[in-house]
N, C-alpha and C positions, 0 to 999 in steps of 0.2 A: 722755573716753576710758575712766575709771575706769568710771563707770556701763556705759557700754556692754559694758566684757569683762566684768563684774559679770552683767550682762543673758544677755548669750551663755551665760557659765558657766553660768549659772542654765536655759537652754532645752538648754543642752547634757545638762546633768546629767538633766532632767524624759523627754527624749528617750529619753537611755538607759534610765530606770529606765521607764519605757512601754515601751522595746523588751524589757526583761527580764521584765518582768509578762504583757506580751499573751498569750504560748507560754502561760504557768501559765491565766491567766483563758481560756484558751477549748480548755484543753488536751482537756477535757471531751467538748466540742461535738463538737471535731474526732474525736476517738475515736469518740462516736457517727455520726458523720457518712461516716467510712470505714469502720464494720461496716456500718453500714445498705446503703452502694452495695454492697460485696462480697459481701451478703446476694441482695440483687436481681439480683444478673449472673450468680451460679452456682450449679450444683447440684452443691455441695460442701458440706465441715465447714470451714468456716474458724476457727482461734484464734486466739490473739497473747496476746500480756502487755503489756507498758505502751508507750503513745504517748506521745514526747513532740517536740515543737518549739521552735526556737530560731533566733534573729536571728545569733544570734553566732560559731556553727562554721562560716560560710561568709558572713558578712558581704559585702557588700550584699545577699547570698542569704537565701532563708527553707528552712529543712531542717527536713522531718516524717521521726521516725522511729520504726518499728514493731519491736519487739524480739519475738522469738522465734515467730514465724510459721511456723502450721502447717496445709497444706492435706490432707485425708485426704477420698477419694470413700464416694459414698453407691451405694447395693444393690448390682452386680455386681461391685464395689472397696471392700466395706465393709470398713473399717480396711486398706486401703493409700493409704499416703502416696505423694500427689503430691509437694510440696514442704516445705519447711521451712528456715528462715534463723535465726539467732540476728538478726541484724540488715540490715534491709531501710529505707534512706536513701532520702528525693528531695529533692533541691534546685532551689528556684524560685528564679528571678530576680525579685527584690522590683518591680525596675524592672515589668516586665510584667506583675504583679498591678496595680499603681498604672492602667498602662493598660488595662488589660484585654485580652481573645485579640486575640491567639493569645497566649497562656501558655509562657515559656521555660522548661524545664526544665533546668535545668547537667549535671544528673548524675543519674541513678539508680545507688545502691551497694548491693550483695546480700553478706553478709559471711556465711563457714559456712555455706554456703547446702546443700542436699539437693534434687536434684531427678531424681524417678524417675519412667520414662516408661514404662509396661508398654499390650502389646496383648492382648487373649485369645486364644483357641483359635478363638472366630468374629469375630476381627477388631474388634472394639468396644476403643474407645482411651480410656486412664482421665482424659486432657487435655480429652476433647470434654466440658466442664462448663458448657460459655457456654449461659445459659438463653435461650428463642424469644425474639424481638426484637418485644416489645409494641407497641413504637412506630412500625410500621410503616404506620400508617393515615394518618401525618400526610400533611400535602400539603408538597409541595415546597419551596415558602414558608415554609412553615413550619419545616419540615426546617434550612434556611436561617440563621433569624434565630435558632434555640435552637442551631445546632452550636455544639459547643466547640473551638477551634483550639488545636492546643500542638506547639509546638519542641522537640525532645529533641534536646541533644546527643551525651550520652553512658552508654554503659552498662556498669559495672565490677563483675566479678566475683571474690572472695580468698577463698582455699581453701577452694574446694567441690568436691562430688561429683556427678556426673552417671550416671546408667543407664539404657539403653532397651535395654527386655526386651521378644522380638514370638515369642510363641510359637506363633503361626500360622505364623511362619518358623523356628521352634527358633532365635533369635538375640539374642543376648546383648552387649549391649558398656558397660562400665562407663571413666568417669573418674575418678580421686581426685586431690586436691590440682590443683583448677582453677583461675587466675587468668587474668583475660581482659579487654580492652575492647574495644567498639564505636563509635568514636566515628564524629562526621561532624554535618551538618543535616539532622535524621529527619522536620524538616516539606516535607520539597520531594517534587515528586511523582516526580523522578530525581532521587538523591543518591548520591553519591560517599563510601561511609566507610571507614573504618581498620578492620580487625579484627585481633585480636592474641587469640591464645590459648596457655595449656600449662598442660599435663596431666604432674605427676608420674609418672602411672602410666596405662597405657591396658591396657585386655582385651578382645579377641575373642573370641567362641566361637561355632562354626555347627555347630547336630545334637550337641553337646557334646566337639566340636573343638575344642583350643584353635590358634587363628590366632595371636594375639596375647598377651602375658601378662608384665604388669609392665615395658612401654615406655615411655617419656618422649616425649612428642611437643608440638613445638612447629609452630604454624601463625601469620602473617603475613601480611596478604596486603590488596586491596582487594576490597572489597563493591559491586558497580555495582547500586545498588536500585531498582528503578522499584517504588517503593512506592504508584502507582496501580494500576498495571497486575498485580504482586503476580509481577514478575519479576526473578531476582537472578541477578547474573552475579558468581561468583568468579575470582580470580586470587590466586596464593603470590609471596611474596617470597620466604621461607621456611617449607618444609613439612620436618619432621625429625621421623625415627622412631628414638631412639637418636643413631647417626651416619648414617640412612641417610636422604640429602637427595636427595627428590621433587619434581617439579613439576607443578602441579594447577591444570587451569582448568575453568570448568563452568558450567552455568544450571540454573536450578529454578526452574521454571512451578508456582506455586503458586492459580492465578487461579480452573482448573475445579476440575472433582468429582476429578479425578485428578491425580498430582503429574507433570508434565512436566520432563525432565531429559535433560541432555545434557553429561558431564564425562570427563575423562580424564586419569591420573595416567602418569609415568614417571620412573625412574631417572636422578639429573645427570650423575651420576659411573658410572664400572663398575667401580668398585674392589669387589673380593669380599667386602674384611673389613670396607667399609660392612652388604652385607648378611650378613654373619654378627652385627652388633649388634642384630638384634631375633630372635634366637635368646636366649632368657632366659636357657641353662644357659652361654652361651660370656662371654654381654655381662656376665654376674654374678662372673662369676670372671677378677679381674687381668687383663682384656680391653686396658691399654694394653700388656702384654706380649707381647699376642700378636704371631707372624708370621704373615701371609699374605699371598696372591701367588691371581694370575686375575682373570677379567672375569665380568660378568655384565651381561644386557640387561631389563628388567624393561618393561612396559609393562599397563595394562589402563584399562577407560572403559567406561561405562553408554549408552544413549542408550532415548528410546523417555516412555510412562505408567507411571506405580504406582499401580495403585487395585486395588481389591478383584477385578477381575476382569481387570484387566493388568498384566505385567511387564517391563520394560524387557529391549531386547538386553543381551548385555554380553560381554565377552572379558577375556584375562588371559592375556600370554603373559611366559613366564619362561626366560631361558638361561643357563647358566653354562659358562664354558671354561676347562679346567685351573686348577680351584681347588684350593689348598692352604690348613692353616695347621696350626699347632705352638706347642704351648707350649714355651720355651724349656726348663722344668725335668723339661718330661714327657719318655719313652722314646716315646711313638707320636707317627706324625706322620702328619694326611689328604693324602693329594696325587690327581691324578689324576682331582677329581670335575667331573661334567661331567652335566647335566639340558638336556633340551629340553622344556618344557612347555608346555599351549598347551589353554588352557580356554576354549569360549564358548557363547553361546547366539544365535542372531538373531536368534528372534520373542519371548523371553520365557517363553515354553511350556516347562513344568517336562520335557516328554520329549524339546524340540528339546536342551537340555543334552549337551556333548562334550568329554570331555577326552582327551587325547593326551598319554602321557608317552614320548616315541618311545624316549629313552633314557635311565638314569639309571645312571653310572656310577664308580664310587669306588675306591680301594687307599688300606690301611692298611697302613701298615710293608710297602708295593710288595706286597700282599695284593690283588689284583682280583676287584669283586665289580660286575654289573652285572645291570639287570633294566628291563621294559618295561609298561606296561599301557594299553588302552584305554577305555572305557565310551560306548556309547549308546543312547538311549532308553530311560533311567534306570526312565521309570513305566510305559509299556505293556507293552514287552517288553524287560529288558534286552540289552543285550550287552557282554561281558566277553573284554577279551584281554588276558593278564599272562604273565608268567615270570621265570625268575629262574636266573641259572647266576655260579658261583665258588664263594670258601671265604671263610670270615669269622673268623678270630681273635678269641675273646672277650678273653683277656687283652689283647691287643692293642687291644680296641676299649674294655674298662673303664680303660685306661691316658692313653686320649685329649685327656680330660677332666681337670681338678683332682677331689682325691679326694674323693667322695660325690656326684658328677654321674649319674654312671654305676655301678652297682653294679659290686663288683668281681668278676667271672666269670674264667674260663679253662676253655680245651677249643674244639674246633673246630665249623664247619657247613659242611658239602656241599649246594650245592643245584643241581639242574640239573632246572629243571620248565617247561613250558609248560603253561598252558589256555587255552581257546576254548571260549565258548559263549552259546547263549542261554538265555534262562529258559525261554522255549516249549518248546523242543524238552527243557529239562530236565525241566521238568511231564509231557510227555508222556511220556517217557521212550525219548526218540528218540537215543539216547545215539550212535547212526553219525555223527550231527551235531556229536557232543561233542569237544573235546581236551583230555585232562588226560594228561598222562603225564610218567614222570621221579619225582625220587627226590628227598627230604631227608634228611639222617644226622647226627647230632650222635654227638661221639664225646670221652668225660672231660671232660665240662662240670662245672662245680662252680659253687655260689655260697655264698661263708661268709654267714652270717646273712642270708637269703632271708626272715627274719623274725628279731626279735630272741631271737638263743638257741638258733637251729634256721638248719642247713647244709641247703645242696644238693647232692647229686652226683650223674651220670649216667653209669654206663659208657659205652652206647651207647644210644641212638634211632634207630630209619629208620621211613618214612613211604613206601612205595610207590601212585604214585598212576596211579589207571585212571579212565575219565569214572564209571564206575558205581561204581564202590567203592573205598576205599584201604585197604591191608593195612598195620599199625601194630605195631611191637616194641619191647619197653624192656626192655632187661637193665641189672641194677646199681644199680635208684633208691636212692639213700639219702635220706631228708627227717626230720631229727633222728634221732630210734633209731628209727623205723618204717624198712622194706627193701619195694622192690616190683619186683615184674618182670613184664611181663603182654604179651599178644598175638593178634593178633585181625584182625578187619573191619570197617571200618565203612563204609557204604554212604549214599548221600543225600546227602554233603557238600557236595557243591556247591549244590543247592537250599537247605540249611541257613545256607551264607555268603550264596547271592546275593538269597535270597527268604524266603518264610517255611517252607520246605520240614521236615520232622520227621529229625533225625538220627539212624539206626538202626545196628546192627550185634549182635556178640557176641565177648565178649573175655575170656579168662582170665587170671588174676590166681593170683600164686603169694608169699607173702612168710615170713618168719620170723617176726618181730615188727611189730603195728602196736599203734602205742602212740594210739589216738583222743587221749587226754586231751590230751597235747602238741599232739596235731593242731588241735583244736579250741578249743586257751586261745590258740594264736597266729595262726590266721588266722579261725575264725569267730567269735571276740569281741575283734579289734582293737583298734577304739576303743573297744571296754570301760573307768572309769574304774578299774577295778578286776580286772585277769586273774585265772579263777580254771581250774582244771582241771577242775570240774562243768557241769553245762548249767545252771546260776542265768542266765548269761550268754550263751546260745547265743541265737542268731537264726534262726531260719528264712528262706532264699532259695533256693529251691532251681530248677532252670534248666529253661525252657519249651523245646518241640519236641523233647525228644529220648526214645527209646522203643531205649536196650541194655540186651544181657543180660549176665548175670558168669555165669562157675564161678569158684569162689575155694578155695586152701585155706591158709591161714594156720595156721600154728604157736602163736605167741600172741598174743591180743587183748587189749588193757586198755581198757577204757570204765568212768568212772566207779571206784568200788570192785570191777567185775566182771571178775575173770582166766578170758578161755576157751583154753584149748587144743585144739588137733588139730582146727582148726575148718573145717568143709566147708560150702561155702552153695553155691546154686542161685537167686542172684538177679535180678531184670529192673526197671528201672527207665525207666516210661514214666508222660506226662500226670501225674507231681509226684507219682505212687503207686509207693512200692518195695515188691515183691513177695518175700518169703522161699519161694525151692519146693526143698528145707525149708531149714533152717540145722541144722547138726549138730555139737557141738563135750562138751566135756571140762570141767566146772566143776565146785570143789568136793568132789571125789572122786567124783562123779557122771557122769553125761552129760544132755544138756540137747537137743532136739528141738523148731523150730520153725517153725510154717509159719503164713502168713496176709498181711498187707499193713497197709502205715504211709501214710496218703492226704493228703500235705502242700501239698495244693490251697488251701486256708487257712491260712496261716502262722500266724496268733491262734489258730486252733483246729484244731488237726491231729486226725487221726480213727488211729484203732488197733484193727483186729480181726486178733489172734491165737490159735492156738492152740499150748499147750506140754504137752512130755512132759517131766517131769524125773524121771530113776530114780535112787534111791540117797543119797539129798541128803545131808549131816551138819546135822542141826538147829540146832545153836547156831553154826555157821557161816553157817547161812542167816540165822538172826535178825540175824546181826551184819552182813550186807552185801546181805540182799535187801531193798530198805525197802519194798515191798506186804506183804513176808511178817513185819516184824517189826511193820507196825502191824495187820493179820489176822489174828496169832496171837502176841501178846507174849510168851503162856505158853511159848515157845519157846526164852526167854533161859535161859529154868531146867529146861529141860528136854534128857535127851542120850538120843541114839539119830539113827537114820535112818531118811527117809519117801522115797514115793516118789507126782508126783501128775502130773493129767493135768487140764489145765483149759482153757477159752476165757475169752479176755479182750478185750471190746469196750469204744467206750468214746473219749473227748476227752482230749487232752495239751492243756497250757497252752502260750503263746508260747515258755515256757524248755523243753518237753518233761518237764514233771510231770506225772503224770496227775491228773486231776478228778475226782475219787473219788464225789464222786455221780451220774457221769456212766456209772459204770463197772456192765457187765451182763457175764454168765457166770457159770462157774462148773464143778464138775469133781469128783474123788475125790481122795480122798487116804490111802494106806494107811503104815501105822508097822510100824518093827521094834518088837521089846522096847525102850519107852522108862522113863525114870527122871523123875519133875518132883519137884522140893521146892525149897524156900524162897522158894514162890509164895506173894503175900498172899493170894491165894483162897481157896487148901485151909487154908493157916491161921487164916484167920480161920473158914472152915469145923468145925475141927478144934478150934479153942476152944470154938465155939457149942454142938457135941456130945458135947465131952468126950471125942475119938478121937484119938490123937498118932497113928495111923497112917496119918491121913490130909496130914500133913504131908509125907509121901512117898509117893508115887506111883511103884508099879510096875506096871506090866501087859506082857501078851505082844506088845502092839501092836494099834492101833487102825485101822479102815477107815470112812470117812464121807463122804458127800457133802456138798456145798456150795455155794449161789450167792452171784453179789455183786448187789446191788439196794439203789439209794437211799443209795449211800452207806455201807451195810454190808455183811458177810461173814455170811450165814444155812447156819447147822450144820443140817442135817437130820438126827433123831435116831440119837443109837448108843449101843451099849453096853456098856462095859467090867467088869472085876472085878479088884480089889484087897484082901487080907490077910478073903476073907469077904464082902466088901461088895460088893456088886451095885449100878450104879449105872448111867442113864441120864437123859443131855444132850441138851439141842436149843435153840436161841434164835441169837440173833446179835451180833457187836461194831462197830461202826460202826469208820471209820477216826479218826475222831476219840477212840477208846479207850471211849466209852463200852459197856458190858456189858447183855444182854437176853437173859436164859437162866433155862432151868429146869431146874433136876437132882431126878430121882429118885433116892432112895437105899433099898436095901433092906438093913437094919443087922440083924444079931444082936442081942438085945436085953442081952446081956450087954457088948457093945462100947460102951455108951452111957453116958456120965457120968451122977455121982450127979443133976447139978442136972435134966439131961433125964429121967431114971428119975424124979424127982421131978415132973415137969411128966406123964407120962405115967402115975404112979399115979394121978393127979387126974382122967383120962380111963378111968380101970378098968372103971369103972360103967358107961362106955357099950359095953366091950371083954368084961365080964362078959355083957351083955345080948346079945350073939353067939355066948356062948360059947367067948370067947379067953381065955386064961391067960398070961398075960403073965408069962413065967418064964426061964432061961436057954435059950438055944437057940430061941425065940420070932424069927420075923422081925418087923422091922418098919418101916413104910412113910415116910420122912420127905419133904416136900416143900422141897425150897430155891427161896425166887426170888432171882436171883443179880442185883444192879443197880450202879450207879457208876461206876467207871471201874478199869482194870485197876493202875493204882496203889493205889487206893482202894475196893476193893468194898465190897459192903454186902447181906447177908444176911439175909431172912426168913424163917425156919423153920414149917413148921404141922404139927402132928402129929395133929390132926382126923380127919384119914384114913389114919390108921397102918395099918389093917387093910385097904385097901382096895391093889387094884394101879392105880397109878399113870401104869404106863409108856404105855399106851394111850393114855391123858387127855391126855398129854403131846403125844404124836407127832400129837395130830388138832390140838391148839393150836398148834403148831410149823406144821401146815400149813398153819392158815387163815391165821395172822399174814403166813406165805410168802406166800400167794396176794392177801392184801389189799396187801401192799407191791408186787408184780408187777402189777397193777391198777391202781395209781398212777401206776406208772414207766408204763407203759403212756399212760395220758390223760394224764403229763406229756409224752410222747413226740410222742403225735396232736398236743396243743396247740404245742408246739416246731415238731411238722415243720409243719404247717397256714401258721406264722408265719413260717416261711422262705422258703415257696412264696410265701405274698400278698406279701412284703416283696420277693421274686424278681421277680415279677409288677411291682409297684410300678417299680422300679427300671426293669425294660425299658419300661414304657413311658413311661418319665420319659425316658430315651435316645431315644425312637421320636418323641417331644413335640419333643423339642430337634432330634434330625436333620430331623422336617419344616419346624421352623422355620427351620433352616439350609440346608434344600434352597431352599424357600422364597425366602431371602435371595440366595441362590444365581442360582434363575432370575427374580428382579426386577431384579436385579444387571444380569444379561446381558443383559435387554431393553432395559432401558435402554442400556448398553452397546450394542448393537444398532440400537436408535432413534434414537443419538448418529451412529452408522458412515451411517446412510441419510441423516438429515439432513442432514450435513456432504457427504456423496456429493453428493445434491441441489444443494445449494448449489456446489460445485465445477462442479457441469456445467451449472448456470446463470449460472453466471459464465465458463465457459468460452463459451456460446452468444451470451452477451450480447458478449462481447470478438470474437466473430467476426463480429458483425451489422453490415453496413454494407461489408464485406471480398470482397466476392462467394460471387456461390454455392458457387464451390470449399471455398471457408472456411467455410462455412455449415455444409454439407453436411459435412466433417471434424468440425468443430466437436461437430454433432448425433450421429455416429456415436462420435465421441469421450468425448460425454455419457454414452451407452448403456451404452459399456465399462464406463466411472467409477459408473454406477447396478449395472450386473452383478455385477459385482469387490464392490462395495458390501455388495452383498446377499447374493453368497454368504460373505463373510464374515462377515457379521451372522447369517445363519443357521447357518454353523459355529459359529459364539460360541453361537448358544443351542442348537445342539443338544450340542454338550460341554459348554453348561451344564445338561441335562437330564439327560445322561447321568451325569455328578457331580451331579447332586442327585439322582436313583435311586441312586445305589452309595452315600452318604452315607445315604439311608432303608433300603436295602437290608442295609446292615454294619450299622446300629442295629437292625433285626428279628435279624439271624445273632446281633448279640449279648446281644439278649432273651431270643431262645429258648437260647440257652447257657446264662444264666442259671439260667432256668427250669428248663430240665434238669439242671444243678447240683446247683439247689436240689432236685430230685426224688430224686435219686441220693442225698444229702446224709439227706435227711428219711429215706430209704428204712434208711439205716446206726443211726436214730437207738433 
């Protein structure tokens, strides 16, 4: 007996330490062996990190397990991830390895798992990765004797994430924190399984609607699989969205080319304040405190295909009767709401689509507000019936809610409006057919911190509305320290809401103060990490289809470091280009005149051609707050007096509204009072070289000179001043970058001139004697400066070679050619710029033009098929209709036959409606890709033409 347990021990122990080694010894193999298959089946990225296996975590089971698994597609999903798992588990029944297949599987466990499921734009799905099926030549037999048979029973999913994004449909629905099983026997060809799901969190979004948003939904229910047939019938035990418990049965024909589906979901209960829990702002705030009171009926269901060129019926009807509810600690309380809704479609067809909201109607604090609307024939031609009549208590309605649901308002709304219409008749401008009439008024609306830091308030608003135009009035805006009050027309609206129609009018605008900077730190750089009151941070967005005009006149303007007062504009704002016809305002002790346009068609590169009159300036004011003018002219810091000038300024702003100073072309005059400049490095360094302290200071009567801007500098066209004697003429240019490119002539008294110069200029006598100059007091004489480095740091070359000679001339043809050779540049940079916009224009369109034939393409293969499917299937019905009558008499026969006909007719004309609306959408798909080529191109023409 000894020997024997001795014996046992001993097979016992060899046993185990064989079951513990196997995993490690062929840990390898196995790892190659599951890259190699996952290699071959898809056209994917597949990674992972470490495989391992083991006898022991599920004992009598064998468990392979793959950590950190990561699926990402290849070319039209390069770097989007399909899937990814920290840990991905299968557990085999040891038993049925031993025997061999059919192979049990116990379990598959997907642990953190990510799994995202995006469509494109042309319907291409980033899951279809399963590569062609090699094997398909085998014969039957064969087929036979190599299948691998395997039993799955179950499949478990812990806290994962799920997303399926189809943006051929604009639809979005994400899961977070998923846990789930599958269970049942997945080898039968009908099985009967368990499924169990929930989702911490659920999201809808349709056209970027939110439906849904941060729901808990629990599903329960059986799975009826015919897993040959590749058809599944669901049914809920439990369906729950929040507290709102559903009941859901349905099939999904997954077998053809199209998904076949037939489900329908409805309401258990009709309690109201079930569906007020998938309302996120009510369900997130102390929701078991709430009261409420009413019923509600909910129903809706799909039936029909889904494939690329069919969509399933569907309906969705919603009622609610005398709903209430209240928070106990709040002052307002909803009562009185009551909705009839009633959405469907019957063939699928995006224009059969119909919604009905017959009535929808509420009181807040016994405040009654009610309103209605229709919609049909969403794409061909719409039609629209809405209105809206009561009063709506804002404080009352921001009260409703716990505090920060609802922003906190107060001030009233009047509304009593009806419209009718269609878009045809709107396009055409058939407006007898139109109904828009009735009024909106808002009247001491206020909203504190409508952004952080900045109030709202309205005296009054009304909105007078006609089919053709609505007259619009606002007295009393306040929006931080800005005030506005304005009034006007605006015309198109309706085509604007319903279609793509261009919103026009004109409107006058009257304020005290608008203060931009506050404007612009709090709503055009929001998310900015960092608010600042300059445009470092500004964005460009500026709003498609609308073409108004302003008169304005504002009192004071702050933009930036710029104060303008008593400021009158004449502006129009169409096509993302604002027109100044002129702007006229008060800055600086000046006034300030501008006219030209800002073309924010390009948001990265906005376009600027203006022209400015500014009379009167204070100079070292302007230095201090005009930054064109202080890096154009530094000497400006140190210098006092007042100019007055007149310039064009074309030319690229960057994304923040900088300009791009080598982008920048114009140029203009510019005339001085009596200025003063001293304790400029220039002249002083000047004024060492020649041994002149007079030139330390700079007075003249005032100067008048013209000027362009080219390549990135500011080019002085020669002029000429006089100071204490000294006759002096400049021309050259300063870059914005500070660098210095100038030439001064100077004509000096030769008594003005330090010893060391007098001494370099004896040494040249000889050549001044051989002319007959006498180089004595009262002697002019000719000095050359080249002026270079930077306006901190100049740097001064003096020649006195040609003292005797006059210089100014030499100068002024140098100054030219220099001008003309940089103009020439800008020039062939300009051609080669615009040339590169146009091909790149060109490029683009018909990269669009490429892509819509291919989707037209897909389009009408789609349908034919589609089409080819509707006759065959036709056929086949009414041969089987004839066949079932044959034998029945000729009565029967003879129906039979005639009944075939119909079934081929009906067949066929719907098969050729299918392709010819699929012809017709694949023309308007190549059609809109040409309309948006030559857009392009003409863009890009308009564009090059500014350059």
């Amino acid at each position: 007996m000894k020997k024997f347990l001795k014996i046992f021990g001993i097979s016992v122990a060899v046993l185990l330490l064989v079951a513990l080694l196997l995993p490690f010894v062929f840990q390898k193999r196995i790892g190659e062996m599951v890259k190699q298959e996952i290699n071959n089946s898809v056209n994917a990225r597949v990674e992972y990190g470490r495989i391992s296996a083991s006898f022991f975590r599920d004992f009598p089971s064998f468990t392979l397990t793959i950590r950190d698994i990561a699926v990402s597609g290849k070319e039209d999903f390069e770097g989007v991830n399909l899937f990814s798992s920290e840990r991905l588990s299968v557990t085999i029944n040891l038993r049925s390895v031993l025997k061999g297949s059919p192979y049990e599987v116990d379990q598959i466990r997907i642990n953190r798992a990510n799994l995202n499921l995006l469509v494109l734009e042309n319907g291409k799905a980033n899951w279809d990765i399963a590569l062609a099926d090699t094997s398909a030549t085998q014969t039957s037999a064969e087929q036979e004797t190599s299948s691998l048979s395997l039993k799955l029973n179950q499949i478990s999913v812990v806290q994962s994430d799920i997303t399926y994004e189809d943006r051929e449909l604009v639809f979005l629905t994400t899961l977070n924190g998923v846990n789930g099983s599958l269970s049942g026997d997945m080898s039968l060809d009908q099985a009967l399984l368990d499924l169990t799901l929930k989702a911490e969190q659920l999201r809808v979004e349709y056209e970027g609607m939110k439906l849904l948003e941060g729901v808990s939904a629990i599903f329960e229910g059986d799975v009826d699989a015919g897993l040959s047939a590749d058809v599944y019938k669901l049914s809920s035990r439990v369906l729950r969205l929040n507290e709102l418990a559903l009941g859901f049965k349905g099939m999904f024909d997954i077998s053809g080319e199209n998904i076949g589906m037939d489900f329908s979901a409805e309401a258990l209960n009709g309690n109201f304040k079930d569906l007020l829990s998938i309302v996120p702002a009510i369900y997130s705030n102390d929701f078991k405190n709430l009261t409420a009171s009413g019923t509600f009926d909910f129903r809706a269901g799909m039936k029909g295909e889904y494939g690329d060129a069919v969509f399933p019926s569907y309906f969705a009807t919603l009622k609610v009767r005398d709903g209430a509810f209240a928070y106990p600690a709040l002052p307002s309380r909803l009562e009185r709401f009551f909705i009839d809704l009633d959405a469907e479609n019957q063939s699928g067809d995006d224009d059969d689509f119909k919604l009905d909201i017959s009535r929808i109607a509420l009181a807040i604090n016994g405040q009654p507000i009610e309103g209605n609307m229709a919609l049909r024939n969403p794409v061909s031609d719409p039609r629209f019936k809405g209105g809206l009549k009561g009063k709506l208590d804002f404080e009352a309605l921001s009260k409703l809610l716990p505090a920060g649901t609802i922003p906190e308002m107060s001030g009233m709304l009047n509304a009593a409006f009806t419209a009718a219409a269609k878009k045809s008749d709107i396009d055409n401008k058939r407006y007898q057919n139109v109904e828009a009439s009735g009024s909106i008024e808002i009247n001491q609306f206020t909203m504190p911190s409508v952004k952080p830091g900045i109030d709202l308030s309205i005296a009054s608003a009304s909105a007078l509305l006609r089919p053709e135009a609505s007259s619009v009035e606002v007295k009393g805006m306040q929006l931080g320290k800005s005030d506005f009050n304005f009034r006007g027309e605006v015309s198109n609206y309706l085509p604007y809401m319903l279609s793509d129609g261009e919103l026009s009018g004109n409107l006058s605008l009257s304020s005290g103060l608008i203060d931009a900077n506050e404007l612009m730190k709090y709503f055009m750089s929001a998310d900015s990490a960092e608010q600042t009151a300059d445009t470092a941070t500004f964005r460009l967005e500026l709003p498609e289809r609308i073409n108004i005009g302003f008169s304005a006149e504002v009192g004071k303007l702050l933009y930036e470091q710029y104060e303008l007062s008593e400021v009158k504009a004449g502006l129009r704002y169409a096509n993302k280009i604002l027109s100044f016809n002129p702007l006229d305002a008060r800055m600086m002790g000046g006034s300030i005149k501008m006219h030209g346009t800002f073309d924010g068609k390009d948001a990265k590169a906005p376009l600027v051609d203006l022209n400015f009159g500014l009379t009167d300036f204070d100079i070292p004011l302007s230095y201090q707050t005009i930054g064109l003018f202080s890096k154009a002219a530094p000497i400006a810091e140190k210098t006092k007096g007042r100019f007055s000038t007149g310039f064009r300024l074309k030319g690229q702003l960057s994304e923040n509204l900088q300009p791009v100073f080598n982008t920048l072309q114009g140029g203009g005059g510019l005339q001085s009072s009596r200025i003063t400049i001293e304790s400029v490095n220039l002249f002083n360094t000047l004024a060492d070289r020649l041994g002149n302290d007079d030139l330390r200071r700079i007075v003249t009567d005032g100067v008048n000179f013209s000027f362009e801007f080219v390549n990135g500098r500011v080019f002085q066209k020669p002029f000429s001043f006089a100071h204490s004697g000294i006759d002096a003429t400049l021309a050259g240019s300063i870059g914005f970058d500070q660098t210095l490119d100038y030439d001064l002539a100077l004509v000096i008294p030769y008594e003005k001139l330090g010893s060391a110069v007098n001494q370099q200029l004896q040494q040249l006598s000889a050549l001044a004697a051989g002319r007959g100059i006498n180089l004595s007091p009262g002697t002019k004489i000719n000095v050359r400066a080249k002026i270079g480095g930077t306006a901190l740091a100049p740097t001064i070359a003096l020649d006195y070679r040609d003292f005797a000679t006059n210089l100014r001339n030499e100068i002024m043809q140098s100054a030219a050619a220099e001008l003309e050779k940089q103009k020439e540049q800008l020039r062939s940079q300009a051609r080669d710029e615009a040339n590169k916009l146009i091909e790149q224009a060109q490029r683009q369109g018909e990269e669009l033009i490429r892509q819509a034939e291919l989707t037209a393409s897909q389009i009408r293969n789609e349908a034919s098929v589609a089409a080819d499917r509707l006759r065959r299937e036709a056929d086949a019905q009414a041969e089987r209709l004839i066949n079932e009558a044959k034998g029945k008499g000729m009565l029967a026969e003879m129906g039979a036959q005639e009944g075939a006909r119909k079934i081929r007719q009906q067949a066929s004309v719907a098969a050729s409606r299918l392709e010819q609306e699929a012809d017709q959408k694949a023309s308007a798909v190549v059609g809109e890709a040409r309309r948006q080529s030559d857009k392009l191109v003409e863009d890009a023409r308009l564009r090059a033409a500014q350059l």
